[in-house]
C-alpha positions as CSV (number, residue, x, y, z in Angstrom):
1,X,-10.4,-22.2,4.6
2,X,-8.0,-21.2,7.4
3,X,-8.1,-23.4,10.0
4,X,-5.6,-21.6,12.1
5,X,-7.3,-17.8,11.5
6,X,-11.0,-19.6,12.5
7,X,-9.3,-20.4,15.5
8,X,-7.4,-17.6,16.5
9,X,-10.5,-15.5,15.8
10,X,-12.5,-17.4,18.2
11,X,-10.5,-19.2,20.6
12,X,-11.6,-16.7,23.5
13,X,-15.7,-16.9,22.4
14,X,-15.9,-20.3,22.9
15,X,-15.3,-23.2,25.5
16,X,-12.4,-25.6,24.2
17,X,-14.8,-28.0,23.6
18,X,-17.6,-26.2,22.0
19,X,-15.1,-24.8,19.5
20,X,-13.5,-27.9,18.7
21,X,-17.3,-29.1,17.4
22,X,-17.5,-26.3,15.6
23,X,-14.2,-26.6,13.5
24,X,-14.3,-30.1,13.0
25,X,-17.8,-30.1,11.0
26,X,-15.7,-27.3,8.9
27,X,-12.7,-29.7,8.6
28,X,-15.3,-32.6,7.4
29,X,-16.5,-30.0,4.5
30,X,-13.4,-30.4,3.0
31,X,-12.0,-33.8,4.0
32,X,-13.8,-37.2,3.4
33,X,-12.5,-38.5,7.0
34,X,-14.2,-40.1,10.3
35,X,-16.0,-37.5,12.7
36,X,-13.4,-38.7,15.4
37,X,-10.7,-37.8,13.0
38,X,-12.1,-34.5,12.7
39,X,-12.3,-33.1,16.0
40,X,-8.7,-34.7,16.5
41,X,-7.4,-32.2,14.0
42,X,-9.6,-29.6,15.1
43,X,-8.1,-30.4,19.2
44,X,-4.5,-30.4,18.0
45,X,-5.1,-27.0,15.8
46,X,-6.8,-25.3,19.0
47,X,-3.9,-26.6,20.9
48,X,-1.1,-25.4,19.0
49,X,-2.5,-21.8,18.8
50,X,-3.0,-22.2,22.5
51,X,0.5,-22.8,23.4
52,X,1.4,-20.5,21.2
53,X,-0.2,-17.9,22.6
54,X,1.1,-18.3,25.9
55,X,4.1,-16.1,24.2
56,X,2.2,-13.1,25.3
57,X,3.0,-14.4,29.0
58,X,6.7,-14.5,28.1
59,X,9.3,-12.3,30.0
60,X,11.3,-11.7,27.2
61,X,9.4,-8.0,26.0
62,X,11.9,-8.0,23.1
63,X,10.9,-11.4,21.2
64,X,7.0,-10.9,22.0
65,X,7.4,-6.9,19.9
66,X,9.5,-9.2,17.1
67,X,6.6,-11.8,17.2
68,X,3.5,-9.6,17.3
69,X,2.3,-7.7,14.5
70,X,2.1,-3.8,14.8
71,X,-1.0,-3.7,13.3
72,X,-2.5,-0.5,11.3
73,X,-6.3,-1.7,11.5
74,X,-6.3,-1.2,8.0
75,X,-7.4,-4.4,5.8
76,X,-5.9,-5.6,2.5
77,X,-9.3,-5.5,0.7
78,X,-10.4,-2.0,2.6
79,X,-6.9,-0.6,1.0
80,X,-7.4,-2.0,-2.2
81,X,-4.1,-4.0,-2.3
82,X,-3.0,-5.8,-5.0
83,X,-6.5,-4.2,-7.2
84,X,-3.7,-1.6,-8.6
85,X,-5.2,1.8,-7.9
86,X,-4.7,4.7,-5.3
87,X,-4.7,2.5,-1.8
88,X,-2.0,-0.2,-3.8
89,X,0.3,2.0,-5.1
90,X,0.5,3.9,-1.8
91,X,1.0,0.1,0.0
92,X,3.5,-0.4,-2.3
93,X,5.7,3.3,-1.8
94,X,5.3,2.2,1.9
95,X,7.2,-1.3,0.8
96,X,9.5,0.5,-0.7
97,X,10.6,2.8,2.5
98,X,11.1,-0.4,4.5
99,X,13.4,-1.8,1.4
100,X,15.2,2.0,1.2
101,X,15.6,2.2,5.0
102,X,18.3,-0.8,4.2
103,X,20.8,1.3,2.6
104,X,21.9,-1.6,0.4
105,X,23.3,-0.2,-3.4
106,X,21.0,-0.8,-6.6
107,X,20.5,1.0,-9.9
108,X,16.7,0.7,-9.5
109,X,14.7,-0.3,-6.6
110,X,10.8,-0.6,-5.5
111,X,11.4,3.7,-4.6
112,X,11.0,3.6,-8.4
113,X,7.8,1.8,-8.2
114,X,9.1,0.4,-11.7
115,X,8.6,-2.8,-13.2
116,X,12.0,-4.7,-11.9
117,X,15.0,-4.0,-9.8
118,X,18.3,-3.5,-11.7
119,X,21.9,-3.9,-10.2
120,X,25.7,-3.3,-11.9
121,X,28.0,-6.1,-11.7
122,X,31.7,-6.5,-13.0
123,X,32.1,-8.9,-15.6
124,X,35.4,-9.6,-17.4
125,X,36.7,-5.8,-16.5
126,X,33.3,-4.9,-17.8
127,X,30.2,-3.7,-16.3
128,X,27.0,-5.7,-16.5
129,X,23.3,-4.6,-15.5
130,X,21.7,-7.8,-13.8
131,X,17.6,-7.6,-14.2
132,X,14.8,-9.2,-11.5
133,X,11.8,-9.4,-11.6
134,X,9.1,-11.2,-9.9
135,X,5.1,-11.6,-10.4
136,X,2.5,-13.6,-8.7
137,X,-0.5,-15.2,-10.9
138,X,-3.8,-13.4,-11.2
139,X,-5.9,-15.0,-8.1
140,X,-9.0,-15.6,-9.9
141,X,-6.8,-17.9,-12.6
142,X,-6.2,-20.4,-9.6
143,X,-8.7,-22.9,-11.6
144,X,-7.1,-22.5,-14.6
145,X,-3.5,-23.5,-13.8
146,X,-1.9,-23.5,-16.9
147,X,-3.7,-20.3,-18.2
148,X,-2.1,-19.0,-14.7
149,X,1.0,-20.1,-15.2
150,X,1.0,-19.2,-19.0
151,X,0.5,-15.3,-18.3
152,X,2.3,-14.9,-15.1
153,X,5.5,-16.0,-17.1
154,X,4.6,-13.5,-19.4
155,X,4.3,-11.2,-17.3
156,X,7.8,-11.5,-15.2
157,X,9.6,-11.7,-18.7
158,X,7.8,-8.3,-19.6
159,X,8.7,-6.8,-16.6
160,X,12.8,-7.5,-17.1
161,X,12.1,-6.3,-20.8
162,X,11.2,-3.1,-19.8
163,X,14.0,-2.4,-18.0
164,X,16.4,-2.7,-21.0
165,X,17.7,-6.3,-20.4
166,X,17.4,-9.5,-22.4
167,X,15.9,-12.0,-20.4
168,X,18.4,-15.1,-19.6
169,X,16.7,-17.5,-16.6
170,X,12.9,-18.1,-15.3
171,X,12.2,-19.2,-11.5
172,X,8.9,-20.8,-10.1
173,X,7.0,-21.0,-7.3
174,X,4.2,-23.0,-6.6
175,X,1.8,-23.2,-3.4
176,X,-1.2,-25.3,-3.8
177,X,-3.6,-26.1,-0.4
178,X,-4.1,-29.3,1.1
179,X,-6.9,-30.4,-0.7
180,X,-5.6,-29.2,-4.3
181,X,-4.7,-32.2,-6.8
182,X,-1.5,-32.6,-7.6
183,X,-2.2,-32.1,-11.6
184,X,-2.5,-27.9,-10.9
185,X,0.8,-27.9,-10.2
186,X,1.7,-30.3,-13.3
187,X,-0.8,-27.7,-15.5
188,X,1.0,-24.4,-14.1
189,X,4.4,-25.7,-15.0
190,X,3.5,-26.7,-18.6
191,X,1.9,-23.4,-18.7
192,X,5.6,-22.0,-18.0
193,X,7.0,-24.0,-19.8
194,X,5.2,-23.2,-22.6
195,X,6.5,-19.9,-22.6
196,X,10.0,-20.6,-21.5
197,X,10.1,-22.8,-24.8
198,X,8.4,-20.3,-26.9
199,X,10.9,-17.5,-25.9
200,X,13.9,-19.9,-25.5
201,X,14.7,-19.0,-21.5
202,X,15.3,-21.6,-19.8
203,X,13.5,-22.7,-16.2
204,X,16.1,-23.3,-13.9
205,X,14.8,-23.5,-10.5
206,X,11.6,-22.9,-8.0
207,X,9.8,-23.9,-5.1
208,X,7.0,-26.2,-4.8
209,X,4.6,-25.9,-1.2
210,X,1.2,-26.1,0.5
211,X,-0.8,-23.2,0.8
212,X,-0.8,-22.5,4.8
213,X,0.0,-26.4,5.0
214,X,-2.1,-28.1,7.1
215,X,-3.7,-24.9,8.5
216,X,-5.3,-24.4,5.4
217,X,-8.0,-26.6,3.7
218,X,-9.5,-26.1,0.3
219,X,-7.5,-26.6,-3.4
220,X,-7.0,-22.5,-3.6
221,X,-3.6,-22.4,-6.0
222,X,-1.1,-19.3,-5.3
223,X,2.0,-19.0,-7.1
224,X,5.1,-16.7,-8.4
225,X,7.5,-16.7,-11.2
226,X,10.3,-14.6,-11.4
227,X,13.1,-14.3,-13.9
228,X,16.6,-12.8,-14.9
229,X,17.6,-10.4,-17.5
230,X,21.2,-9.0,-18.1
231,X,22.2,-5.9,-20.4
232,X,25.4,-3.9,-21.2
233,X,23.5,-0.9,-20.9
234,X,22.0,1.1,-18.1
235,X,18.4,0.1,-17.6
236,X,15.6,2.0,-18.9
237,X,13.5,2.8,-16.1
238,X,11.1,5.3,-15.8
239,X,13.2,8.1,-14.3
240,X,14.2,8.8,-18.0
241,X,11.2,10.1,-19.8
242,X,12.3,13.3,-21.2
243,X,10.6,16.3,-22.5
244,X,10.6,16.3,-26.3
245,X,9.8,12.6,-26.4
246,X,7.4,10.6,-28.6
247,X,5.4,7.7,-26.5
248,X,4.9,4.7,-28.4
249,X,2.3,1.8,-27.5
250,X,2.3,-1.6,-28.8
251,X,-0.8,-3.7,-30.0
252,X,-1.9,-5.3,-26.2
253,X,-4.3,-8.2,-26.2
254,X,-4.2,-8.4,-22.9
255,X,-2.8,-11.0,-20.2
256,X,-4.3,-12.6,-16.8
257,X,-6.2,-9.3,-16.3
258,X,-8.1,-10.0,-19.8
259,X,-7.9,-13.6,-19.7
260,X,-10.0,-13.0,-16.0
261,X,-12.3,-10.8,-17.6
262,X,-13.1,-12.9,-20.6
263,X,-13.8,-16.6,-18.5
264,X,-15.5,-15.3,-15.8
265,X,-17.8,-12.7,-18.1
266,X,-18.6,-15.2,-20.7
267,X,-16.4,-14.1,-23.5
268,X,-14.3,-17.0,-23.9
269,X,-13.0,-16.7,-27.6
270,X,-11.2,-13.2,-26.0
271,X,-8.9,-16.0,-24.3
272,X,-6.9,-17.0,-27.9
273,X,-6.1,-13.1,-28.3
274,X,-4.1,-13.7,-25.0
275,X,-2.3,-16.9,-25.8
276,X,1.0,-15.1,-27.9
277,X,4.3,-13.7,-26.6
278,X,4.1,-10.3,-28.9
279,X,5.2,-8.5,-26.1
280,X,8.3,-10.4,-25.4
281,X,9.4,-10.7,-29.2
282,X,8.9,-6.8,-29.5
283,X,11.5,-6.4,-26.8
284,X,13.7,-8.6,-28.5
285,X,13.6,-6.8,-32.0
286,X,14.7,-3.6,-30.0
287,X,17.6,-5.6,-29.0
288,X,18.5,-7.1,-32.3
289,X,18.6,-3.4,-33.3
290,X,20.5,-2.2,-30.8
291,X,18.2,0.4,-30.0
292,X,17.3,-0.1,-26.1
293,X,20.1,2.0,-25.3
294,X,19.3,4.8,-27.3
295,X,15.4,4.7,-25.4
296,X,14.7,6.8,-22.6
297,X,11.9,4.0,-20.7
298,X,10.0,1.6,-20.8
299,X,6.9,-0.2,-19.3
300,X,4.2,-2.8,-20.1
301,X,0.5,-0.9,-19.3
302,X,-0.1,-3.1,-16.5
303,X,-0.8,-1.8,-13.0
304,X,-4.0,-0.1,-13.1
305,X,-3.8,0.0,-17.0
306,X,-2.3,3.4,-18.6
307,X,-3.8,5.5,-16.3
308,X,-1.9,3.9,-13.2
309,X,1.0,4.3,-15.3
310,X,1.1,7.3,-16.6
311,X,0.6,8.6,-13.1
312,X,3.6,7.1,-11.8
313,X,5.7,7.8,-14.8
314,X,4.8,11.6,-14.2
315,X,4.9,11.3,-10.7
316,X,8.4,9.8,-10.4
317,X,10.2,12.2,-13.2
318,X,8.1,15.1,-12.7
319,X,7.2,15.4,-16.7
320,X,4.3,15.9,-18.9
321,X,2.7,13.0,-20.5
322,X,0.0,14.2,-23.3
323,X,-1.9,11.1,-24.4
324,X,-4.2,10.8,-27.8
325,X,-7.5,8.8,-27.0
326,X,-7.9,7.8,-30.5
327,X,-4.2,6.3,-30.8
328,X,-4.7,4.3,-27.9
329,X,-8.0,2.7,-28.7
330,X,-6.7,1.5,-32.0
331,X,-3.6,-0.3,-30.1
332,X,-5.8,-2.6,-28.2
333,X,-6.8,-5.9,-30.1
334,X,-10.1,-5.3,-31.7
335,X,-11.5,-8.3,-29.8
336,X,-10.5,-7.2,-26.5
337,X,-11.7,-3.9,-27.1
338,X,-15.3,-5.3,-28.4
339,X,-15.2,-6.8,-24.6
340,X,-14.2,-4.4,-22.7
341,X,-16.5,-2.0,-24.3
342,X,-19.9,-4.4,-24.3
343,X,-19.1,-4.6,-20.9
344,X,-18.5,-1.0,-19.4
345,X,-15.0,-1.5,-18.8
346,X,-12.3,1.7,-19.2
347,X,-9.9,0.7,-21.2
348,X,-7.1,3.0,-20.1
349,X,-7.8,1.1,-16.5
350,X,-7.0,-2.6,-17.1
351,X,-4.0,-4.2,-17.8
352,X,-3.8,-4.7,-22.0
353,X,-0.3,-5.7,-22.0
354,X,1.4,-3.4,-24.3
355,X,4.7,-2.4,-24.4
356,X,5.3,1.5,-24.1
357,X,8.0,3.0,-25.0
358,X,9.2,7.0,-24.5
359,X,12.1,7.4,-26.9
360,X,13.6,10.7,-28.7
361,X,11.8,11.7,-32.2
362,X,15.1,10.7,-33.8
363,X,14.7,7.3,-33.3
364,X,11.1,6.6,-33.9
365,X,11.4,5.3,-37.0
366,X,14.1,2.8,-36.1
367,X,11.8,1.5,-33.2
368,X,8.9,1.1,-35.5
369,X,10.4,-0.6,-38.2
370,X,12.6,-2.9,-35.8
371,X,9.4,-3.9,-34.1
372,X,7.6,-4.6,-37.6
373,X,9.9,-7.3,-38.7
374,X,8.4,-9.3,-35.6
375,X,4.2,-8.3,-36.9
376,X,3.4,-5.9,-34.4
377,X,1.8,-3.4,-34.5
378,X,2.8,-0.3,-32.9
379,X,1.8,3.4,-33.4
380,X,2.3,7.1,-31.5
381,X,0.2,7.6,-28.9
382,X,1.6,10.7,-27.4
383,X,4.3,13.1,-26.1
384,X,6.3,14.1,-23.0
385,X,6.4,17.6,-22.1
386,X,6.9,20.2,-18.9
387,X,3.1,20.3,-17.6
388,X,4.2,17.8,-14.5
389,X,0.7,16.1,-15.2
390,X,-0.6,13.3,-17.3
391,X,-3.3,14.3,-19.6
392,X,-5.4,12.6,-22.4
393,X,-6.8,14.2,-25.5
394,X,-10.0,12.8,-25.9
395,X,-11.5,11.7,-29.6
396,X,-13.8,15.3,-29.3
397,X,-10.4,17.0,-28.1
398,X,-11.3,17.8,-24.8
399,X,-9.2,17.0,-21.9
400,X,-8.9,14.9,-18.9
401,X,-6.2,14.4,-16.2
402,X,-5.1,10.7,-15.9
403,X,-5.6,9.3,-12.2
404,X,-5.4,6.2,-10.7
405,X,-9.0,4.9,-9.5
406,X,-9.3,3.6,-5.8
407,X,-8.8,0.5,-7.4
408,X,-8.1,-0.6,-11.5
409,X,-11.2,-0.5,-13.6
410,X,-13.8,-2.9,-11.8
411,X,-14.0,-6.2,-14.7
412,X,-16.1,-8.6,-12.8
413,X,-19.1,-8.6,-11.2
414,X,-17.6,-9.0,-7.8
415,X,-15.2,-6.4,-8.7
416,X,-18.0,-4.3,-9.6
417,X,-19.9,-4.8,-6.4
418,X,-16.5,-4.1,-4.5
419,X,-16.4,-0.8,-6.2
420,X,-13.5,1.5,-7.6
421,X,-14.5,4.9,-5.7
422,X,-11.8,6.1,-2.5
423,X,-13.4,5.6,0.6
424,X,-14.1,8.7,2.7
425,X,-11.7,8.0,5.6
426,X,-8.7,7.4,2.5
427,X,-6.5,9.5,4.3
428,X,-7.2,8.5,7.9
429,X,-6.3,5.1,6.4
430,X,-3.2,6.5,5.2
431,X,-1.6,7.6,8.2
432,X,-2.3,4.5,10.0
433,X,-0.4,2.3,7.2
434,X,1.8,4.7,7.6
435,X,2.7,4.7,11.0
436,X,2.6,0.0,10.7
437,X,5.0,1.3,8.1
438,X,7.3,3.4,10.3
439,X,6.7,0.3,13.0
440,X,8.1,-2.2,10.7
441,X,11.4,-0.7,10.1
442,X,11.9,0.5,13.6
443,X,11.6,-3.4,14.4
444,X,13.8,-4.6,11.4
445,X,16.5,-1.6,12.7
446,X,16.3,-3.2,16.1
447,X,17.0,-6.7,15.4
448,X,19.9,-5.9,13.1
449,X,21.8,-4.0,16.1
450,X,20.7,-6.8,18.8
451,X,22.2,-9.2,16.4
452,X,25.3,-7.4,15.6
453,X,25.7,-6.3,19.5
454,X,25.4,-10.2,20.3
């Protein structure tokens, strides 16, 4: 619970007094302590967003527009951020005009919308392509720390993969709230750990905080890893699908996406199918083969499963992508599939974890025999051509256009109540994130020239 949110949201409903009462009986919810203790807290919290609102009084106009939020009046949850469809990618191409508007040189930046950021540094007259990538745990794993941690490391390690680099260094971040024991943050770290060991990349620094601090009660566990990659080669983002290439998927078994399904729908065996580092080990054998220079992309299906990704593959490069329905099933684990079916899930709209590649027909045979040496599996599923739009063959070879849902393919039951259809006002929505966007930058463009001015 937010403590400092309750308040702000009601501190001109009640009388000082009466809200104090109010938020203390909350604060004694979570906290074993006296009822005198309690409205203590709840006093000094009412009085530190008091006195902090008394900025609004200020005379200085300029720090009161840097300290207020231009809000768009649009909500995460209404937008469908972070639930990898149609409202977050759009989010996220906003985030990516604030971090263009900057000017700062990179090889590949969140414009891309593609899995990591890639610059060039000189090395020993040499040039060297430095990988980073950065992913937060899935928030429904925050009771299962080490599962958590486990998958999220997975998933930054994927994510520097893809982009042609060998991954050298992994960084954590842990936030647990007040009332959390200590022991998540032990489990989440053995959960990275177990993957930095299994892969051989070492941890080598992070962050350890409270949730919100004292403004937030409850044991809700947040957290981020990120890591390092370096290559000799230009990356392989996106932007380098080509017409005339084969797409190639990997086996995927799934990560926190499946690992949320499974626990929280019952099928708890699915979990084990998770618990491997194919993904990482396929990369590798690419490297040991010294083929990642000779592929045009890469990605892991992830956001919004192969739907969302095919989408922004096409819409970034402006190719074709022709998918085969029947190819695709077969390259999800047999297990995973089983669930997602028995449960009315679309498979092409969760995350399953696989590794895609988009290489010339040349090399195809090099990729899958390099890849087979590690056991796994990895088939055709397609080719890129000039249409400009992703489509899938179906198994009774009729076609459909791959879009993004609202939001990725609903896999529990809140999800499912939640819903995955765009709301009606979509693009009303649109132009008011757009225009906090536009407010955002104007601020940040502001303070940089007061700064250098002063």
């Amino acid at each position: 619970m937010d403590i400092e949110g309750f308040v702000r949201a009601r501190i001109d409903d009640y009388s000082y007094d009466d809200l104090a009462d109010i938020l203390a009986v909350r604060i004694r919810e979570y906290k074993n302590i006296s009822e005198e203790n309690s409205h203590e807290m709840a006093k000094a919290v009412i009085d530190e967003v008091s006195t902090t609102l008394k900025l609004n009084e200020s005379n200085d106009e300029f720090l009161k527009e840097i300290a207020n939020v231009n809000k768009a009046d649009v909500l995460m949850g209404e937008m469908g951020v972070g639930s990898r469809g149609a409202g977050d990618f759009f989010v996220h191409r906003k985030i990516a005009e604030i971090v263009a508007s900057t000017n700062t040189a990179s090889l590949v930046n969140p414009s891309e919308q593609d899995d990591g950021g890639v610059v060039k540094a000189q090395a020993k007259n040499d040039e060297v392509y430095i990988t980073t990538a950065v992913d937060g745990i899935h928030s429904r794993l925050s009771e299962y720390p080490f599962l958590g941690g486990f998958h999220v490391t997975r998933a930054t390690l994927r994510d520097v993969c893809v982009m042609g680099a060998d991954p050298v260094a992994i960084l954590s971040d842990v936030h647990l709230a007040d009332d959390g024991d200590v022991a998540k943050i032990f489990d989440f770290t053995a959960g990275v750990a177990a993957v930095s060991e299994l892969v051989d990349v070492p941890i080598v620094a992070g962050s350890t905080l409270r949730v919100g601090g004292d403004m937030v009660l409850g044991d809700r566990f947040v957290s981020a890893v990120g890591s390092v990659g370096v290559s000799n080669y230009p990356p392989t983002a996106r932007k380098g699908a080509t017409e005339g290439d084969i797409i190639l998927l990997t086996e995927g078994s799934g990560g926190g996406t499946i690992t949320t399904t499974a626990l929280y729908n019952g099928f708890f065996d699915v979990v084990w199918d998770t618990m491997n580092v194919n993904f990482v080990q396929a990369s590798h054998a690419l490297f040991e083969a010294d083929l990642v220079k000779d592929i045009h992309a890469m990605t892991d299906v992830t956001n919004g499963g192969l739907r969302g990704d095919a989408h922004e593959i096409s819409n970034t490069t402006g190719v074709g992508l022709e998918f085969y329905e029947k190819e695709i099933r077969q390259m999800v684990a047999p297990n995973v599939l089983n669930m997602l079916e028995t449960l009315n899930i679309d498979p092409l709209g969760v995350s399953t974890d696989s590794l895609m590649l988009i290489a010339p027909p040349e090399i195809v045979g090099d990729i899958k025999k390099a890849v087979a040496k590690y056991d796994v599996a990895i088939s055709e599923i397609g080719e890129v051509n000039n249409s400009g739009e992703p489509i899938l063959i179906k198994e009774d070879s009729t076609e459909e256009k791959l879009v993004p849902l609202f939001r990725e393919a609903a896999y529990t039951k809140i999800k499912k109540l939640v819903g995955e259809t765009t709301p009606e006002d979509f693009e009303e929505m649109k132009q008011k994130v757009q225009k906090a966007s536009d407010a955002a930058i104007a601020k940040k463009d502001k303070v940089i020239k007061h700064i250098r001015e002063n």
